[in-house]
N, C-alpha and C positions, 0 to 999 in steps of 0.2 A: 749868602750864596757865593760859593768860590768862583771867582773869574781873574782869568790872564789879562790883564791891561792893556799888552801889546797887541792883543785881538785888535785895537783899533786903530793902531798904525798899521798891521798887515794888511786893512780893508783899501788904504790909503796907495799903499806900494801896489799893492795888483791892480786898483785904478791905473794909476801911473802906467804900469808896463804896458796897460792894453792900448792905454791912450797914445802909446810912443806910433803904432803900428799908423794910424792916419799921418804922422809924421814921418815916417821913414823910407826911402827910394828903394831900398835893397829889404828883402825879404825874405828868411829860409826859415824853412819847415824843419823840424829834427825829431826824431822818438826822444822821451823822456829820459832814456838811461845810453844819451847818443852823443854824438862828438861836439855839444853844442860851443865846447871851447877853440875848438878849432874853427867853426863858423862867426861866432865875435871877432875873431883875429882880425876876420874880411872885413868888417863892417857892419854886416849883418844887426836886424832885427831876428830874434828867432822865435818860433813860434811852434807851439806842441800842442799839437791834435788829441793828445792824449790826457795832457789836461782840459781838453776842449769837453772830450767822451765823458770826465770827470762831471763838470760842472750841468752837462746832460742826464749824468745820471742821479747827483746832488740834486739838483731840480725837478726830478722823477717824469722828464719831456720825454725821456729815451725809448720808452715804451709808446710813445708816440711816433716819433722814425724810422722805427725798427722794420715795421712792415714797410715803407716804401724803399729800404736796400734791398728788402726779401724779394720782392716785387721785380726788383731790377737784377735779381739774379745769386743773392749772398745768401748764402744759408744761416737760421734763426739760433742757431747753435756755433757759430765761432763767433768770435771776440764781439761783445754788445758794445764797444768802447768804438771799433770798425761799423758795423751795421747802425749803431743810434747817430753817427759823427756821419755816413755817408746819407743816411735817410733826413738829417736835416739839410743837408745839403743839396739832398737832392728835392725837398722841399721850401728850400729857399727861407730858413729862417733860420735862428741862433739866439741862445738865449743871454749872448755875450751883449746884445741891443739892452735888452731891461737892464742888465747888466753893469755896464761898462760901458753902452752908447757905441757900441758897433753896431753898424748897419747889415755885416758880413763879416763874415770871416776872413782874414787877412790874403790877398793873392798873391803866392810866391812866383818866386823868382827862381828859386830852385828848391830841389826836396831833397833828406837826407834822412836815411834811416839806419838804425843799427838792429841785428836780428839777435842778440843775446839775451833778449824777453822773447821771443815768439817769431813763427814765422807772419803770424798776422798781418805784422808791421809792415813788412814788402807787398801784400797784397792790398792791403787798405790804401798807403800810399802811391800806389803804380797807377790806382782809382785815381787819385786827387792828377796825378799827372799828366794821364789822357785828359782830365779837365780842362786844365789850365793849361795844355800845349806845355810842360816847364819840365827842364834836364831834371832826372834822379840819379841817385848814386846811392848804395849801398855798401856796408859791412855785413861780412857773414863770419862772426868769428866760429870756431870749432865749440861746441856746443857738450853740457852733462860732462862737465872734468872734473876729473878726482882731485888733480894737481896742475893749475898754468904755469906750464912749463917754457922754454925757451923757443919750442920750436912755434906753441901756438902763438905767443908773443912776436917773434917775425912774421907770419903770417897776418896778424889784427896792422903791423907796425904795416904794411907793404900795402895794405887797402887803405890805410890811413893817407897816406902818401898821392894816393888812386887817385883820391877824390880833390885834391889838390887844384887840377885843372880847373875842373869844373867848377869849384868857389871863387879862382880866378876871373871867371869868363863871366859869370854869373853877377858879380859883385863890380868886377872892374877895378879890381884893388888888387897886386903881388902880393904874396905868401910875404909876409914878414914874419921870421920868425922868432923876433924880441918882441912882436906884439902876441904871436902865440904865448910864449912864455909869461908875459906880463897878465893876459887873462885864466892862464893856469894858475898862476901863483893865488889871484882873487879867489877864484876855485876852488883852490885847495884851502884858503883859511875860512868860506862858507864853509865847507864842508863838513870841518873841523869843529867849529861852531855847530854845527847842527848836531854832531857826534855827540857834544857835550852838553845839548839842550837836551835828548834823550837820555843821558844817561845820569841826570838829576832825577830819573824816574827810578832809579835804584834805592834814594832816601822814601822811608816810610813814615807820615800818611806821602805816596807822589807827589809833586804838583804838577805833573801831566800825562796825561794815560792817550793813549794808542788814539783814539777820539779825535783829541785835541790835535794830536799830532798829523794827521789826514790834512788839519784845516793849515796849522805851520810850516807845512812842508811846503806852500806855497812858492815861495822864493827859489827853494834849492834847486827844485823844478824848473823853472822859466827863466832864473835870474843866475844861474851860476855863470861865474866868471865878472859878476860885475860889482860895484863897490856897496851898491844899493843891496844886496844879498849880507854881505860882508856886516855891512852896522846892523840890518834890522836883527840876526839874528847876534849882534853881541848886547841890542837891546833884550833881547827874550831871554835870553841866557842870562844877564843879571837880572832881570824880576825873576824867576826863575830859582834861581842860587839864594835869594833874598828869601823867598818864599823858606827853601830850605833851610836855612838859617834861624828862621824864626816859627820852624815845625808845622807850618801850613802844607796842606795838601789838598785833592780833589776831595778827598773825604777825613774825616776829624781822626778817625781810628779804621783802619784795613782788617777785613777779616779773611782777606783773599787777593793773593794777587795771581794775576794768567797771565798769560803768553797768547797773543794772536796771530794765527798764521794766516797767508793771502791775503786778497783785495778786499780791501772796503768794501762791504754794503752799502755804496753811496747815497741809494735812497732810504736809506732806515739810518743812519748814523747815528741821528736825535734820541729813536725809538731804544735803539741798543745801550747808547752811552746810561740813559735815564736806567735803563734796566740793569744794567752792573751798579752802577751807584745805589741805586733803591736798597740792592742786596748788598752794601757794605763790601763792592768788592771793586778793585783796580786793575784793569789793563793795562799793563804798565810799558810791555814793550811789545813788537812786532818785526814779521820779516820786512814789510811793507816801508815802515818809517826807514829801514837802515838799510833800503834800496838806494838811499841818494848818501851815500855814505863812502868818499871815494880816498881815503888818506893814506893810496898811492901813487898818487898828483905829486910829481917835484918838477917844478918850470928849468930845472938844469937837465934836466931830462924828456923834455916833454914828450914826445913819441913813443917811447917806451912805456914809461909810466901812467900816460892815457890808455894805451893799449891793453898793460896791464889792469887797472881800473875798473876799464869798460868788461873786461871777460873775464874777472875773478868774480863777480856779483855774487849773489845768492841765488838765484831765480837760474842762471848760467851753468849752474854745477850739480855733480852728479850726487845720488839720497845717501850714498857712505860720505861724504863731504858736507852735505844739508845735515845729516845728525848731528857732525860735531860742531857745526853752528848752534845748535838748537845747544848741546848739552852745555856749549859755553853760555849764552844767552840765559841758561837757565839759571846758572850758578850765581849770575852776575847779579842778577834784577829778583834774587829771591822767587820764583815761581812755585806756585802750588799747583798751576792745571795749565794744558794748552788747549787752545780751541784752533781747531783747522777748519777755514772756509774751505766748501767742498765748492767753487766757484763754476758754475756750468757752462760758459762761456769763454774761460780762461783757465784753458786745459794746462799750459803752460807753468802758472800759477798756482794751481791745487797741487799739496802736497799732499794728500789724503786716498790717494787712486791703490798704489801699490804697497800700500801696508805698514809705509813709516810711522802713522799714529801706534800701532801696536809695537811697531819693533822701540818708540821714543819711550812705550812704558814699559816694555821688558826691559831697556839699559838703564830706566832711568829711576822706576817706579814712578812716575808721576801718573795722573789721569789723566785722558784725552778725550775729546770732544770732536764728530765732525758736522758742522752746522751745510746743510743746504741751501744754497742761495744764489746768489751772483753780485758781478760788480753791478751793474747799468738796467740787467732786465730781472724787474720787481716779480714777475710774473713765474718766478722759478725760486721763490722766499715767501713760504708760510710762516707769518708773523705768530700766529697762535701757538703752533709746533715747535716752533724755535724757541719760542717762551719756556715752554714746559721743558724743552732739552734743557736749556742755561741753569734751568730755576732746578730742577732734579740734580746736574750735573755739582753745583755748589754744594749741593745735600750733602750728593758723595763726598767733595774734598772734606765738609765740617765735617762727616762723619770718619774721615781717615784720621783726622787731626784732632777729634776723643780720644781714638784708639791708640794712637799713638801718645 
């Protein structure tokens, strides 16, 4: 049976990080795709809710929380990453305990959010700060861009800046900003690293598909800017390259490779990986994995270049912009099909609303897929239905691939 090695040092590093949090004075909150290098500069612990909503929905508890945010006023239909993360919270438990040996989730000291995934993120966390009495700050860069241009770039650089005071007061530490630079620089060669642990999924049989990638992405998440991110993934990266090297992959011979677009089905992960392997097929890349993918990070520039980073993403730009991601992606990693989470909760996220799956097969001729489901609430993913979509939709690619 194929397995990544480093799976067992990454169980090791996410202990570690959670454990830092009983240690730490200084504590900030940040969105996952947020300024979290600008908050290390401080001193900072950082801490993301959003891998929190993760690991709620991995453990399939979410659907247990969900009604006591509803309850308190959030509606069952935005973000289940917001409703499962406040209904634990407002249930007084966490699965970070069995976990990691938290008793609670970490109390900040301030919160920081950036709104280039969602406006979600300012409302979920506005919650956590009536909580806990604690200053928020905000980024609201210009949103759906065809091209980031200079002007939206002063503008992310000027709120960057904003938020300045408040990490001071919060933390008790001045702006240095050779220490910004210095955890940019870390930043940018995780990041880098990560780029190129994906894109060993180009060699065919893979040795890592979209799946795997969910559980590795750990690090780049929680840990960028630090050295602990930096080695783990130059360890993953050479088993990895080794793998390829010596023609190992997740499966012996591919009969199929896709493209997956949006969130993780976090509570079926298991269910879905087993069921593309079963069928001889690799999910080889996704928009998801190369959301933490920032390599226009330069620490002689930081400001700009975070700036830039933060609001060129994928999830941030407009659908004539997301095709020509897509048609690059395609080329690179070989695809035969894309499948698009039509994700119910994470309106933001679903690329399947306004008719990009069909216009990706008119430019592209590929096939498309939109699967039904969600990140967190299991309650919106028929497992049997979804079966029969995957298991049909493979038919079609073999049968384009006779014909052809």
């Amino acid at each position: 049976m194929y397995k990544i090695s480093t799976t067992q040092l990454l169980r090791k590093v996410m202990h570690n990080y959670f454990q830092r949090f009983s240690q730490s004075p200084k504590i900030a909150w940040c969105t996952s795709v947020g300024p979290a290098e600008l908050l290390r500069s401080f001193g900072f612990e950082v801490y993301f809710p959003e891998n929190h909503g993760a690991l709620l929905g991995t453990t399939r508890q979410a659907v247990d929380y969900i009604p006591a945010a509803v309850k308190c006023g959030y509606s069952g239909h935005v973000c289940s990453y917001t409703t499962s993360d406040i209904g634990a919270y407002l249930s007084d438990e966490t699965p970070l305990k069995t976990h990691y040996g938290l008793e609670k989730i970490p109390k900040p000291d301030l919160i920081v959010y950036n709104t280039n995934q969602c406006r979600e993120v300012e409302d979920w966390f506005t919650f956590f700060s009536r909580q806990f009495n604690c200053p928020i700050a905000g980024i609201h860069p210009p949103r759906y861009l065809d091209d980031v241009g200079e002007a939206e770039v002063e503008l992310v650089i000027k709120q960057f800046k904003q938020i300045i005071p408040a990490c001071e007061q919060a933390s008790g530490n001045k702006f240095d900003i050779d220490r910004f630079r210095e955890v940019l620089k870390l930043s940018k060669e995780a990041t880098i690293l990560w780029q190129k642990v994906l894109q060993t999924a180009k060699a065919s049989p893979a040795p890592i598909t979209f799946f795997d990638g969910t559980i590795h992405m750990g690090p780049i998440v929680v840990l960028r800017g630090t050295q602990v991110a930096v080695d783990y993934y130059k360890t993953l990266l050479e088993e990895l390259e080794d793998h390829v090297s010596n023609n190992i992959g997740c499966l012996k011979e591919e009969e199929c490779r896709l493209f997956w677009d949006g969130m993780p089905i976090w509570g079926r992960l298991r269910m879905l990986s087993d069921l593309f392997l079963q069928n001889n097929t690799a999910v080889v890349a996704s928009t998801y994995c190369n959301s933490w993918i920032f390599d226009d990070f330069d620490e002689n520039n930081p400001f700009e270049s975070t700036a830039i980073a933060y609001t060129k993403i994928f999830i941030n730009r407009s659908e004539k912009a997301k095709m020509e991601f897509f048609k690059r992606w395609i080329l690179d990693y070989g695809i035969d099909g894309v499948i698009f989470h039509d994700s119910k909760t994470c309106f933001n996220n679903s690329n399947a609303k306004f008719g990009l799956p069909q216009r990706l097969t008119g430019e592209t001729g590929l096939p498309t897929l939109v699967i039904e489901g969600d990140l967190c609430d299991t309650r919106f993913f028929s497992e049997g239905q979804s079966i029969t979509k995957i298991e049909t939709f493979l038919e079609q690619i073999e049968g384009q691939k006779a014909y052809l």
